[in-house]
PAZAPA-4460 file (N, C-alpha, C; in steps of 0.05 Angstrom, whole numbers, plus 32768, in hexadecimal, padded with zeros to 4 digits):
% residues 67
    n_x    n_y    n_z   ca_x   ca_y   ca_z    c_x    c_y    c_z   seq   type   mol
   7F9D   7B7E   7ED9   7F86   7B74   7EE6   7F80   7B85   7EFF     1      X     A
   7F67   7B86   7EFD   7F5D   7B9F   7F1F   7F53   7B8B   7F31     2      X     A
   7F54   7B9D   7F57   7F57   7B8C   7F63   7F3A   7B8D   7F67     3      X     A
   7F26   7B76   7F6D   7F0A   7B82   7F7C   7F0F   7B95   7F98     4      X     A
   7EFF   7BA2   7F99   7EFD   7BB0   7FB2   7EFB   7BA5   7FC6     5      X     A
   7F10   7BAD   7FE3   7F0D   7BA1   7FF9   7EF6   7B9D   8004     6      X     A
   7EF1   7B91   801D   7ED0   7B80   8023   7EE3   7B7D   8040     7      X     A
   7ECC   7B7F   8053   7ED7   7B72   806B   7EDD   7B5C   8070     8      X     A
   7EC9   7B48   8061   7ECA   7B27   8061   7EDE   7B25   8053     9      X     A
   7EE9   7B2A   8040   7F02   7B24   8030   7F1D   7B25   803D    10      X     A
   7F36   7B17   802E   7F52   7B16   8039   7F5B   7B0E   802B    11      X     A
   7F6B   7B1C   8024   7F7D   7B12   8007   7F9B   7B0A   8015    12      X     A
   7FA5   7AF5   8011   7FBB   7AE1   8015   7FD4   7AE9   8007    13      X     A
   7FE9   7AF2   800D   7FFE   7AF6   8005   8017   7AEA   8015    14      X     A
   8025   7AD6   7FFD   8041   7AC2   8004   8054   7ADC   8000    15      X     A
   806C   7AC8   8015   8085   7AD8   8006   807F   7AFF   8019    16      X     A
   806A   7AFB   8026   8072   7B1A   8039   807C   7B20   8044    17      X     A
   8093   7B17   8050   809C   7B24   8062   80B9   7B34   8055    18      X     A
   80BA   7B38   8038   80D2   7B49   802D   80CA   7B4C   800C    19      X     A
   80DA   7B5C   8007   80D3   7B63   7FEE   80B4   7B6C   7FE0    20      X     A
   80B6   7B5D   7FD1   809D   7B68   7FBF   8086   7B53   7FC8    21      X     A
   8081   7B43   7FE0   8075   7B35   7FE7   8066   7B4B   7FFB    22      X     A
   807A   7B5A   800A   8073   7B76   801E   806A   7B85   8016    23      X     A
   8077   7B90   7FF9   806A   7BAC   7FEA   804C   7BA3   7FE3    24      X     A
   8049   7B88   7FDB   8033   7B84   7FD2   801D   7B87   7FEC    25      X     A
   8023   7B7F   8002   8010   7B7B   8018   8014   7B97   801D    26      X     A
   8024   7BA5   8025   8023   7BCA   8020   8007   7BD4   8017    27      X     A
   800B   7BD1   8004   7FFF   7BDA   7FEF   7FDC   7BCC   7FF0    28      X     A
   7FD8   7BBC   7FF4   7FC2   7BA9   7FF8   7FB6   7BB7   8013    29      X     A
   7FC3   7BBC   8022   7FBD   7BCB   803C   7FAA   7BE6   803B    30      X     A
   7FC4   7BF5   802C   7FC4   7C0F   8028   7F9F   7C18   8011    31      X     A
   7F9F   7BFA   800C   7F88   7BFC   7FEF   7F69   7BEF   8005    32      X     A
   7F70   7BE8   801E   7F5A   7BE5   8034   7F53   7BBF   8032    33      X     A
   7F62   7BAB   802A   7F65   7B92   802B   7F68   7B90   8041    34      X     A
   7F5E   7B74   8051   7F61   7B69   8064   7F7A   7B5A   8055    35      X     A
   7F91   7B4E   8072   7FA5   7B35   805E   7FAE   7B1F   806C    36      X     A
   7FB4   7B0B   805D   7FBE   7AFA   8075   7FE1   7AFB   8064    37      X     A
   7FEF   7AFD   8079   800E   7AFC   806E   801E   7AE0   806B    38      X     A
   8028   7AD5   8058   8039   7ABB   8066   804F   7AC1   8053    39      X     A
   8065   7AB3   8069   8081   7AB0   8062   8090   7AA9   807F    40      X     A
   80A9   7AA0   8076   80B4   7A95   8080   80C2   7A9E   809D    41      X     A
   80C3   7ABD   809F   80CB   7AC2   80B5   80B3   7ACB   80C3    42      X     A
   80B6   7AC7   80DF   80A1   7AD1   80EF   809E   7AEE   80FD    43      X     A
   80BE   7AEF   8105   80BF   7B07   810F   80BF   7B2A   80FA    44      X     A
   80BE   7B1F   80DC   80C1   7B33   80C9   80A5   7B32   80C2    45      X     A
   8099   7B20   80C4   8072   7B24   80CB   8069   7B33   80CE    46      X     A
   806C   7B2C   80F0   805D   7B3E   8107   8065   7B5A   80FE    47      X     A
   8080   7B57   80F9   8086   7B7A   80F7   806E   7B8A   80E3    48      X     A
   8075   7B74   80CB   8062   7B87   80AB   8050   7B82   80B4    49      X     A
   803C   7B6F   80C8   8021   7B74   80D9   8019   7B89   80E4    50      X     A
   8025   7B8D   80FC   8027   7BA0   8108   8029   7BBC   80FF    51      X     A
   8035   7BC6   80EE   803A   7BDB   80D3   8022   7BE0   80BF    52      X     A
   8014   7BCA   80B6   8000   7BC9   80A8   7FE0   7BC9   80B8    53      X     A
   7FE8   7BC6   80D8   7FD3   7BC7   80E5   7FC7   7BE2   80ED    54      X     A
   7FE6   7BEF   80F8   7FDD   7C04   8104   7FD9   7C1C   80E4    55      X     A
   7FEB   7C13   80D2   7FF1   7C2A   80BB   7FD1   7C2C   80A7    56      X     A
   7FC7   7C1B   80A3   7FAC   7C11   8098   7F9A   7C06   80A6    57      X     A
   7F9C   7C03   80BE   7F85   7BF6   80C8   7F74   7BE1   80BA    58      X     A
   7F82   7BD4   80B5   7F76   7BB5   80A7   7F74   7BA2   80B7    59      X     A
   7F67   7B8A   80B8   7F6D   7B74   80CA   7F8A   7B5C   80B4    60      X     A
   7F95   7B65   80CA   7FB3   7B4C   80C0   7FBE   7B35   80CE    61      X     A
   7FB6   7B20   80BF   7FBB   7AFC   80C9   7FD7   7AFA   80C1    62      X     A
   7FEA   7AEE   80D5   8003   7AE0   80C7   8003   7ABB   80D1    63      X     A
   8016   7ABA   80B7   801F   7A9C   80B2   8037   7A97   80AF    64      X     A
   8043   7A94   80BF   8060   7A8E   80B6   806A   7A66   80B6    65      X     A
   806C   7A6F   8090   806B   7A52   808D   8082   7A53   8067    66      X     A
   808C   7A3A   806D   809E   7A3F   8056   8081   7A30   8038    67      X     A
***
């Protein structure tokens, strides 16, 4: 399945980011010009992949840290 093309109004939601393939995926979602909002359970492993995906792609990135 392909992804639609990023949009400024858009934000695609990804659980489970702050490790693994929850990260690679928001990586990657970044790197492809998505806005994201992140949730998972830790907060401080967030901000980090925020911060990383902010300055590395310049996307706008929301976190949630929520089980």
């Amino acid at each position: 399945m392909s992804l639609p093309s990023p949009s400024p109004s858009s934000i695609v939601a990804v659980t489970g980011a702050s490790a693994g393939i929850g990260a690679e995926l928001g990586r990657e979602l970044a790197r492809r010009g998505h806005n994201l909002a992140l949730v998972a359970r830790d907060a401080v492993r967030l901000e980090d992949l925020s911060s990383e995906l902010r300055a590395g792609a310049g996307v706008e990135v929301e976190t949630f840290a929520a089980d």
